[in-house]
C-alpha positions in Angstrom: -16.2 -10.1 -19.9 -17.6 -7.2 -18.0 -17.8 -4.8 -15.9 -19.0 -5.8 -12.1 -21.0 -3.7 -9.9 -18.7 -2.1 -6.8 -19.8 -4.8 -4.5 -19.8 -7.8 -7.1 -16.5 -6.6 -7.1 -15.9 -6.8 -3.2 -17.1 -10.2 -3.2 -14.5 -10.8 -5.9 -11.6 -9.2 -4.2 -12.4 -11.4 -0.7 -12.5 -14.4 -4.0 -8.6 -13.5 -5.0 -7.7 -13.0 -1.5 -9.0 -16.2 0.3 -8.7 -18.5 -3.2 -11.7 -20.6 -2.3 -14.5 -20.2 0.2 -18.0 -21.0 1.2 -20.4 -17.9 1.7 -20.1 -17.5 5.5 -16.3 -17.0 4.7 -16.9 -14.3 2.2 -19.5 -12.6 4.5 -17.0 -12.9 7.4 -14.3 -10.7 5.5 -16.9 -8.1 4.3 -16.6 -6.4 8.0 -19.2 -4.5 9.7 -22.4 -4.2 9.2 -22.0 -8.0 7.7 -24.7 -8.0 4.7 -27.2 -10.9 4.8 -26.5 -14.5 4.1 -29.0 -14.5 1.0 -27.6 -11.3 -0.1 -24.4 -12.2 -0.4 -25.2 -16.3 -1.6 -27.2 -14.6 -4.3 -24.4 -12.1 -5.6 -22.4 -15.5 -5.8 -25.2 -16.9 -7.9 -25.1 -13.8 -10.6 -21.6 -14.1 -10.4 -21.4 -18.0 -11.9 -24.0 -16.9 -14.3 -21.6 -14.0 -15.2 -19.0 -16.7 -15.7 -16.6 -15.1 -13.2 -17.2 -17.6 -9.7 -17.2 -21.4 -10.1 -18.0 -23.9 -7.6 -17.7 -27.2 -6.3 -20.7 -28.8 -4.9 -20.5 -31.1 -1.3 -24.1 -31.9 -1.6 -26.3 -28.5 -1.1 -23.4 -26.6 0.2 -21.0 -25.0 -2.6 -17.1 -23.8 -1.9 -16.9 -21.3 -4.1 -13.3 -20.0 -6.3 -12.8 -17.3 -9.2 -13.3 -18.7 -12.7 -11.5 -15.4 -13.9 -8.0 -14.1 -12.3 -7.9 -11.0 -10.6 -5.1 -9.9 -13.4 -7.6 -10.7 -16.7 -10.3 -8.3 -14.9 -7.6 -5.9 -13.9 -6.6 -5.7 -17.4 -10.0 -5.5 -18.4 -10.8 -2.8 -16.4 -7.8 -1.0 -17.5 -8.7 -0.8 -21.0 -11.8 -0.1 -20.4 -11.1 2.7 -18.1 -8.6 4.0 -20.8 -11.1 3.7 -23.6 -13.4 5.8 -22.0 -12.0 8.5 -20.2 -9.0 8.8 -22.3 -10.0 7.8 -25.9 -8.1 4.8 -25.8 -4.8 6.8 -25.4 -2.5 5.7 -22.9 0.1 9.1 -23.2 -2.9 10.5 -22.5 -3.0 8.6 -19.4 0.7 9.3 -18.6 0.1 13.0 -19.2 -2.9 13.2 -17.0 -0.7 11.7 -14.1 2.0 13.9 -14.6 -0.1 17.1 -14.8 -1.7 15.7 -11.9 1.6 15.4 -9.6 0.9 11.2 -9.1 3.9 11.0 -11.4 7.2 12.3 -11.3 10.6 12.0 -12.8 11.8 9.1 -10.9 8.5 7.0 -11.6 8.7 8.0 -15.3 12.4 6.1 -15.3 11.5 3.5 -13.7 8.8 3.3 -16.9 10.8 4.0 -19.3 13.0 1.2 -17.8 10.2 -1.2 -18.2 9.7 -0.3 -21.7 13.5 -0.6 -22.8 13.1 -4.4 -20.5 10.3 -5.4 -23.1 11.6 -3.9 -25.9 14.8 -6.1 -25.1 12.8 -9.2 -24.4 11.0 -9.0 -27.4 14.2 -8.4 -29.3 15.2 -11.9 -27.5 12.5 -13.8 -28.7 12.2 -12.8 -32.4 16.0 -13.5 -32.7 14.9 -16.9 -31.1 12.8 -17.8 -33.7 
């Protein structure tokens, strides 16, 4: 996988949104000023080659649909992001939210809540097995 250009990325979003669509739908969500129809029919194109839009042909006319799911690219993105701004370490992350003020005490339970809920689900399954 990887990375998209930001308006690659656009036409993606409008992808997950709408689930399937021809490009007159995408171009009708992309608001004001609406980008050519070529434009956008070729951005389509690169993504299919990129292997991240598949399509179903009705002659010449293609209804397009993600081949990858918004979560796969999110977590993509995600690592990525983390491997290079915070040398692939997530407390790292954490810390520069807190220092920041985007976190505070009440988020960090609910984490740490998340983290116990894993832990214990993990716990589940290897007693499963």
């Amino acid at each position: 996988m990887e990375t998209l250009t930001k308006t690659e990325e656009k036409v993606m979003q409008i992808l997950w949104d709408i689930k399937r669509g021809f490009v007159k739908d995408i171009i009708d969500r992309m608001g004001e000023p609406q980008p050519p129809y070529n434009t956008i029919s070729s951005l389509v194109r690169i993504l299919e080659k990129k292997g991240f839009v598949d399509y179903k042909a009705y002659g010449k006319t293609h209804e397009y649909f993600p081949a990858i799911s918004k979560l796969a690219y999110r977590s993509f993105t995600f690592k990525n992001f983390v491997a290079n701004y915070f040398e692939g370490e997530p407390e790292k992350v954490l810390s520069f939210m807190v220092k920041e003020e985007n976190v505070g005490q009440q988020e960090i339970q609910k984490m740490l809540q998340m983290l116990d809920d894993k832990e214990n689900n993990l716990n589940k399954e290897s007693d499963a097995n």
